[in-house]
C-alpha positions as CSV (number, residue, x, y, z in Angstrom):
1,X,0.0,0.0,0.0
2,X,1.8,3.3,-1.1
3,X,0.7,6.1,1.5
4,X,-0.6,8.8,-0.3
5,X,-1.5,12.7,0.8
6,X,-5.0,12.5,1.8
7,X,-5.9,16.2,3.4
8,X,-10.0,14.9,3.0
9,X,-9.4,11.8,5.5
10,X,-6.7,14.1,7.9
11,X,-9.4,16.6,8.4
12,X,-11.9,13.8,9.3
13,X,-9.3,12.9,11.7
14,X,-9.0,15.7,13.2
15,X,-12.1,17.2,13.5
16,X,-13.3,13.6,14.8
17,X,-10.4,13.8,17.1
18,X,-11.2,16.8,18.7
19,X,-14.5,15.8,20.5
20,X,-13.9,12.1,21.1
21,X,-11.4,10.4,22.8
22,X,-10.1,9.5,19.1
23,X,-7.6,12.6,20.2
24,X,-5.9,10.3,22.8
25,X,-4.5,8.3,19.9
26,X,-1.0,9.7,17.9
27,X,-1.7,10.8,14.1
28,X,-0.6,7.2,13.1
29,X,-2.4,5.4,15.0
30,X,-6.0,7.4,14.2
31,X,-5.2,6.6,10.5
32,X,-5.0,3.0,11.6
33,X,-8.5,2.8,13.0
34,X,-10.0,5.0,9.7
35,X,-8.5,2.4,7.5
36,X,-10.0,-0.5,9.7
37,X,-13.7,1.5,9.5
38,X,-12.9,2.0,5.9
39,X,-12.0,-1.6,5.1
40,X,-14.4,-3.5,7.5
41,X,-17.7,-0.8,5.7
42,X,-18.7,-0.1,9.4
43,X,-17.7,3.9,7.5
44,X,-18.1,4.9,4.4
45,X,-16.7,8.6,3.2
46,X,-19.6,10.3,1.0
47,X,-17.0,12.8,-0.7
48,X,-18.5,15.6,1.1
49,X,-16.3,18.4,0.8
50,X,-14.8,19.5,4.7
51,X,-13.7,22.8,6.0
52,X,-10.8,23.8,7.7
53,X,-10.4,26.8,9.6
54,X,-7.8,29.4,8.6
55,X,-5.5,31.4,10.4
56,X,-5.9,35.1,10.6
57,X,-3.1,37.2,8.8
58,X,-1.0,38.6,11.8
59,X,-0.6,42.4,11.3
60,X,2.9,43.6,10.0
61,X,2.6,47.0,11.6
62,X,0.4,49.6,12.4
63,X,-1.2,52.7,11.4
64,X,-0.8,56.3,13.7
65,X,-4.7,55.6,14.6
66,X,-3.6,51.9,15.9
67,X,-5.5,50.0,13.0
68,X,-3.5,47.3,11.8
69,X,-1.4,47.1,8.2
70,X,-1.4,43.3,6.8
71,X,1.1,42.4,4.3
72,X,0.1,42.9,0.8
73,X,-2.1,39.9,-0.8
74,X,-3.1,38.9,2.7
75,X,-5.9,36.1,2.7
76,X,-8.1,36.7,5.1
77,X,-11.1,33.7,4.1
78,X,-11.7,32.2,7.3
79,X,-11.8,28.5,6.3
80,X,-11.0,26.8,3.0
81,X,-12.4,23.8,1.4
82,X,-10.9,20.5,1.1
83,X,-12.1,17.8,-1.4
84,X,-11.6,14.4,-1.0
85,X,-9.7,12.9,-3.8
86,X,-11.2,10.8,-6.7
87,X,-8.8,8.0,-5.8
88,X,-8.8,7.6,-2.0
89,X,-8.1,3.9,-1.9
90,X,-4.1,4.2,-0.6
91,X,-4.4,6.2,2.4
């Protein structure tokens, strides 16, 4: 099995992680179980796109009135999307 960048199933992870006791287990060892939900059908991923929060731009200065100055292009979306792959079978 070649492992594969999945950021659709590590944001399942996480997110699932970060309510349930799922978060006690290291990064490895949450893909483990996935892959055993996965494989045994007791799971089944829809393709449901997932969002992941963004971090805030951190001001690179500021103005004589205290408002802040961000770095030119800053992105200041507050999540972004992430799709699950067409081929998620190696993950």
């Amino acid at each position: 099995m070649t492992e594969t960048t999945d950021d659709h199933l590590q944001e399942l992870m996480t997110q699932c992680a970060t309510n349930t006791p799922l978060g006690r287990l290291a990064g490895v060892e949450q893909r483990v179980v996935f892959r055993w939900l996965l494989d045994g059908g007791y799971m089944a991923r829809t393709g449901k796109a997932m969002t992941r929060p963004r971090p805030h731009p951190h001001p690179i200065g500021s103005r004589s009135d205290g408002s802040p100055i961000y770095a030119p292009g800053a992105d200041f979306t507050t999540h972004e999307t992430i799709e699950m792959p067409a081929t998620a079978g190696d993950v």
